[in-house]
Each structure stands twice: as structure tokens, then as C-alpha cells.
C-alpha positions in Angstrom: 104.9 131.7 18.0 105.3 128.3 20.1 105.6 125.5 18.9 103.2 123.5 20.3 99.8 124.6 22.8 97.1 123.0 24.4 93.9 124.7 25.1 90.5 123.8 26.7 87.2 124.9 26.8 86.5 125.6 30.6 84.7 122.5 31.4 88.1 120.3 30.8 90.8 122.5 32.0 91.1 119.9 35.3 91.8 117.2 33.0 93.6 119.0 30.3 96.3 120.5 32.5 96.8 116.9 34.1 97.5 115.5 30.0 99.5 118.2 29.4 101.8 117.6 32.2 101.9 114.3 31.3 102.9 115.1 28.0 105.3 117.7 28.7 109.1 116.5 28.8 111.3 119.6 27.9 108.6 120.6 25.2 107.3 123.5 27.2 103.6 122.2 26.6 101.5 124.7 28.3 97.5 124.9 29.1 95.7 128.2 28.3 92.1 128.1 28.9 89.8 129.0 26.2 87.3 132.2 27.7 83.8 132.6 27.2 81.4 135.1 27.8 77.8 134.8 27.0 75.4 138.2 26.1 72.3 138.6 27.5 71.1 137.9 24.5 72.4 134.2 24.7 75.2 134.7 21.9 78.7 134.1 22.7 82.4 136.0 22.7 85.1 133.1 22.4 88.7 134.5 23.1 91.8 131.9 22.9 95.2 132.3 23.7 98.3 132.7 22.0 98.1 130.4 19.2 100.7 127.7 18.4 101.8 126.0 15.6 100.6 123.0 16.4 97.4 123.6 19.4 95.4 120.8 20.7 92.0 121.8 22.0 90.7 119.9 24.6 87.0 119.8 24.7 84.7 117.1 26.5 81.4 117.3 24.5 78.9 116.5 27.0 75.8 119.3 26.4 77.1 120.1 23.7 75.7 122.8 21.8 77.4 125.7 22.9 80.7 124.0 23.2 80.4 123.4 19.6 80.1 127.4 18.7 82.4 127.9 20.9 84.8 125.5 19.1 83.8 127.2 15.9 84.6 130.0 17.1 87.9 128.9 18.7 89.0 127.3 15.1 88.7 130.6 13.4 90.7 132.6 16.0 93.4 130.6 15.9 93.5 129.8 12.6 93.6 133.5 11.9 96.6 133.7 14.4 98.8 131.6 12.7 97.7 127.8 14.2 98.7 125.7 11.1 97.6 122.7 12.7 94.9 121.9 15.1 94.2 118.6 17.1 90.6 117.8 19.0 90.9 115.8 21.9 87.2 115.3 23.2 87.2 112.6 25.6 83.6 112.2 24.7 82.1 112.8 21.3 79.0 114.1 21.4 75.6 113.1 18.3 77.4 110.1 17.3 74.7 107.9 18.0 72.4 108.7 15.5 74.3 107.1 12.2 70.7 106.6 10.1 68.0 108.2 9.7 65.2 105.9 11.9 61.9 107.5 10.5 61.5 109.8 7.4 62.8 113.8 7.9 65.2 112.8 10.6 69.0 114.2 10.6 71.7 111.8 10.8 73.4 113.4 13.2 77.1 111.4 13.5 77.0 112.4 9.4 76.5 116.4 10.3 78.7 116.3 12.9 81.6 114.7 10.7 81.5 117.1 8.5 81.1 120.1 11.0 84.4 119.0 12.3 86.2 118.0 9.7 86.2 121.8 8.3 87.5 122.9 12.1 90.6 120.7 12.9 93.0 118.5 11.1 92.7 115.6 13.8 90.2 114.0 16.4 90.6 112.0 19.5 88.4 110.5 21.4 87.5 107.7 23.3 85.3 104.4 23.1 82.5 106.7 20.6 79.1 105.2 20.4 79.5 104.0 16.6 77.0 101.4 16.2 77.2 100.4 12.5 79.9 102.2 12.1 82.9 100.1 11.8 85.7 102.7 11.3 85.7 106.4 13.0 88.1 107.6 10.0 85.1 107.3 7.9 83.0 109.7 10.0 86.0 112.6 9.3 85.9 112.6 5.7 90.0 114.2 5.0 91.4 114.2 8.2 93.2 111.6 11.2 91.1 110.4 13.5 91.3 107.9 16.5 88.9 106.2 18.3 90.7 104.9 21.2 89.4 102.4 24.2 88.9 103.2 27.8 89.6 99.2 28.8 93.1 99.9 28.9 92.6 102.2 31.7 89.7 100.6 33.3 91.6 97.6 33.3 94.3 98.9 35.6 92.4 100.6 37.8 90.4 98.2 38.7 93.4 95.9 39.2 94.9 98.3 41.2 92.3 98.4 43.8 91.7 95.0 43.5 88.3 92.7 42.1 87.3 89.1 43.0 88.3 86.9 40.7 85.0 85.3 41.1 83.5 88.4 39.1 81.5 88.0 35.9 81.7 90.8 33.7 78.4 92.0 32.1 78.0 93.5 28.9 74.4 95.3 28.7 73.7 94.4 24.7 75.1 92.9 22.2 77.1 96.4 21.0 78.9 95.7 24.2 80.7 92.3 23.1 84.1 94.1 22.0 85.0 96.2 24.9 83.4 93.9 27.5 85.6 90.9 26.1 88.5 92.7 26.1 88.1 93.8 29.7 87.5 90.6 30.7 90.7 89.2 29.1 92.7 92.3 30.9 91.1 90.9 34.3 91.0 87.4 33.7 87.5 87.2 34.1 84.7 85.2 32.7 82.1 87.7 30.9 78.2 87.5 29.3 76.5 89.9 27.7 72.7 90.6 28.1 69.4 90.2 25.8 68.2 94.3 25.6 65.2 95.2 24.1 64.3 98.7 23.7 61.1 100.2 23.7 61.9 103.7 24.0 64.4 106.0 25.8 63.5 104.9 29.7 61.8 101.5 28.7 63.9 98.4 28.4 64.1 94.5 29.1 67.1 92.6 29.9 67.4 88.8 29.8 70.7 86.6 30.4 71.2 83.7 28.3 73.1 81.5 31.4 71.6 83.0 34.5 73.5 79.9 36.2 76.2 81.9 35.5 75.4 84.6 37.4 73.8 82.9 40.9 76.4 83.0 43.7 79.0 85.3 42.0 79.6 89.5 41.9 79.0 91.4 39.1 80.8 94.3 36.9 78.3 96.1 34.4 80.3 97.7 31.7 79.1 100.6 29.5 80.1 103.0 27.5 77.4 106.1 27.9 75.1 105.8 30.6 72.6 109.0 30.2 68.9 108.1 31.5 70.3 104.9 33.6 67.5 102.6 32.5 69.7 99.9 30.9 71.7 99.5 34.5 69.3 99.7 37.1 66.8 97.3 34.9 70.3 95.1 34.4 71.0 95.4 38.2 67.3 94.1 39.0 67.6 91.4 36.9 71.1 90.4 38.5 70.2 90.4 41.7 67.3 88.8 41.2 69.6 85.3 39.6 71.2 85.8 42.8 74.4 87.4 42.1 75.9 88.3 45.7 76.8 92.6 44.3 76.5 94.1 41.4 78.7 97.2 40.3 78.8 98.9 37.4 81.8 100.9 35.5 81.1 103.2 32.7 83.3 105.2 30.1 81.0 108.2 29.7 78.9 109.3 32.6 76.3 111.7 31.3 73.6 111.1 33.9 72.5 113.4 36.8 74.2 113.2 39.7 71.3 113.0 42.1 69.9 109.3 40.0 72.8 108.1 42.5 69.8 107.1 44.8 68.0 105.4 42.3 71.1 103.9 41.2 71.4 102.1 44.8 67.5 101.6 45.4 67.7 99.4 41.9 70.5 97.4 43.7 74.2 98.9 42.0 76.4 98.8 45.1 78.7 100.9 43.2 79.1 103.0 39.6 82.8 104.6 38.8 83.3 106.6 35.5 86.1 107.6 33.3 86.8 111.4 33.4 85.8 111.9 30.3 83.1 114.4 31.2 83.4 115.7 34.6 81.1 113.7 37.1 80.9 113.1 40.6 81.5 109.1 39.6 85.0 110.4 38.4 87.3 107.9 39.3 89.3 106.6 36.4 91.9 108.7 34.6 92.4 108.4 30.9 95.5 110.9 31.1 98.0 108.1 29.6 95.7 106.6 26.8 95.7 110.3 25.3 99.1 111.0 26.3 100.1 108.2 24.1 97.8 109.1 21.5 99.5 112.7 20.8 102.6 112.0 21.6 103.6 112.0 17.3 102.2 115.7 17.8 105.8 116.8 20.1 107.8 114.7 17.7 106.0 116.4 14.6 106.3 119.6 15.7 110.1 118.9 16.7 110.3 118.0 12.8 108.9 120.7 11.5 111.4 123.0 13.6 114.4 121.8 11.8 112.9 122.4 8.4 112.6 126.0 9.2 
């Protein structure tokens, strides 16, 4: 048995396969791809490779109900072939958002999933999860490691990289936003505000700005962490561009909206929208390849220790 694995669920073997040659120096990381195959019926057959001692399983948990059978079923499988230790990296964490119950009867889904979890793998990482009143991920996974790591980093640099106007105010959509719009800010030197929201259901919002003064005669960035039905941005946008600012633009961690709203994303005034690859979208255009990287790397060197105590 090897030492260390990584495998993904089909949807992430792109990704996966670029972190694992990122993460391979002389360790002989290798990316299998997990198989499915679904009945007629609708059930599924789940069939991993080769199990390693240590294997990460890459899984970006956009629509995510099968994906999670299908890492059930992964879990036992390799378990049963020896894996002693597992590691999920999901780029996106899918049913975090609902941490209480709102109205009577109602699952609280970020508990459920916690616990579903933390029975499958002894570690989780993911990035920038929607945790609203929850202040530490470790408490989600009740008994095992988990990380909850920020896409600014890598938003940060790419954005450098292809250059922004140092005129740019950063927008945060709500007041959730404050931590990770801040810190991008700071990365880029940039002043930043965050919007007034007020929901009134899943495609009904308003958006006020405290300083539109701010705002007149200057671009825009809109940061986001999940952007799903796109209300939030395009009635953000409006609002922007109504103050005056000269573009607005909008960079999200998690894109998880249709691919053809990208017409209703420009009618609503976004010039442009670029996404992490967390899930696989056509907005794709920011890597988060070295923010995991640097994450497992204590994997290779705890494997490596566990070699020369055999």
C-alpha cells in the first residue's frame, strides 16, 4: 500500500490533479478518480482506487446530494482497504448555511452535516464556508481537524497580478462580509464599505450604502463568498451605478449560479464577475491550488513519520 493518495469525485479531478502536482515533491502523490455509475433505478455503484494510507478525497460539494452517497460510499471502501486516515478537501462545503432552526420542524442542516462527516474522515478542508454565527468551523466537526481557510489570499494576487485601479472601492454586500472584505482590501490597498441588505426572501433584497459619496466617481469590486440566485449583486450593481460609480465588478469565492444569468448579470450593470475554482464554473478564473497545497502539506510530512515507525 502507498503511502499517501489523492482521489476525487469526477466533478474535481481538473483541479485535483493540478493540487496534487503541486503537492508532489518526490512523494509520488498520485490522482485516481473516484468512478460512478448510476442504475436505472437512480442508486449508485462507487468504486475507488487503490487505497493509501493516508488518501485525500477531493470533492467540491456543489449539488450535493449524490456526491455525498457517493462519499459515503467512498469512506467505506477505503476504509475496508486499509486507508487508516482520510482527509476531505471540498473546496466548497455544501448545507452550512442553515446553523438554526428559523421556524418550528426545520433541520439544522450545518449540525447534520457535521455529524455525517465527522463519522467519514478524520479531517476537512475547505474554503471561506458560509458560517454565519458560527465562529469556529472545529465546532461544526465534533472529534476531528478541521480548517476553514480564506480565498483573499488568492484573490488578492490575482487580482494584483492583472492589475486594479487604485481608485477602487471594495464592496462588501452585508455586514457577514466585513472580515474577508477588509482583509482584501488591506491586501490591495484599497479603501472598502460594506452595504445595508435586507432580505425578504430568496430573490427579494434591498441594498443601501451608508457613504454613497464614497462611491460617485470611482470603480467598484463586489466581494462574495456564494453567489447562487444573483439577487444580492445585480440589486448591489443597480444601486452602484446609480451613486455614479464609473464600473462595477464583482469577484466571488463560490460560484453556484447558472451560467446563462451571465446576461442578466450585465443587463443589471456588472461589467465583469470572476470566481474561485472551487466548483467548476465558466467564471473560473482564480486558482486556489496553493492555499490547499499549504494546508496539507503536514499530511506528506505525517505520512513520512509514520514510515519510519514501521
Amino acid at each position: 500500500m502507498s503511502a499517501i493518495a489523492l482521489q476525487a469525485l469526477p466533478s474535481g479531478t481538473g483541479a485535483a490533479k493540478r493540487l496534487a502536482a503541486r503537492l508532489d515533491s518526490g512523494s509520488g502523490l498520485g490522482c485516481g478518480e473516484i468512478a460512478l455509475h448510476r442504475f436505472p433505478d437512480g442508486e449508485l455503484r462507487v468504486t475507488v482506487a487503490p487505497a493509501a494510507d493516508t488518501t485525500i478525497l477531493f470533492a467540491p460539494l456543489d449539488q450535493p446530494n449524490d456526491k455525498l452517497i457517493a462519499l459515503l460510499f467512498a469512506a467505506e471502501a477505503l476504509r475496508r482497504d486499509g486507508a487508516r486516515r482520510l482527509v476531505l478537501v471540498a473546496p466548497y462545503l455544501c448545507y452550512m448555511r442553515q446553523d438554526i432552526a428559523f421556524h418550528p420542524g426545520e433541520a439544522i442542516s450545518q449540525r447534520a452535516m457535521g455529524r455525517l462527516l465527522a463519522t467519514l474522515v478524520d479531517r476537512v478542508v475547505t474554503v471561506d464556508a458560509h458560517l454565519h454565527r458560527t465562529s469556529d468551523i472545529r465546532s461544526v466537526f465534533p472529534d476531528i481537524e478541521a480548517e476553514n481557510l480564506s480565498a483573499m489570499p488568492a484573490i488578492a494576487d490575482a487580482l494584483a497580478a492583472d492589475g486594479i485601479d487604485p481608485a477602487t472601492v471594495v464592496i462588501g454586500p452585508d455586514a457577514e462580509s466585513e472580515p474577508w472584505v477588509s482583509d482584501l482590501a488591506s491586501r490591495l490597498r484599497l479603501q472598502h464599505t460594506v452595504a445595508r441588505k435586507r432580505r425578504h426572501g430568496d430573490r427579494s433584497v434591498e441594498i443601501d450604502f451608508a457613504d454613497p459619496t464614497l462611491l460617485a466617481g470611482r470603480p467598484a469590486l463586489m466581494v462574495d463568498d456564494i453567489v447562487s440566485s444573483g439577487t444580492t449583486l445585480m440589486v448591489a450593481a443597480r444601486a452602484l451605478r446609480a451613486m455614479g460609480t464609473t464600473a462595477v465588478d464583482a469577484v466571488v469565492t463560490h460560484a453556484l449560479f447558472p451560467a446563462a444569468m451571465a446576461t442578466a448579470f450585465t443587463d443589471a450593470g456588472i461589467r465583469s464577475i470572476r470566481s474561485t475554482d472551487s466548483v467548476p464554473h465558466p467564471t473560473n478564473a482564480i486558482a486556489l491550488d496553493e492555499i490547499l497545497a499549504a494546508a496539507l502539506r503536514s499530511e506528506l510530512g505525517t505520512t513520512r513519520s509514520r514510515e519510519t515507525t514501521r
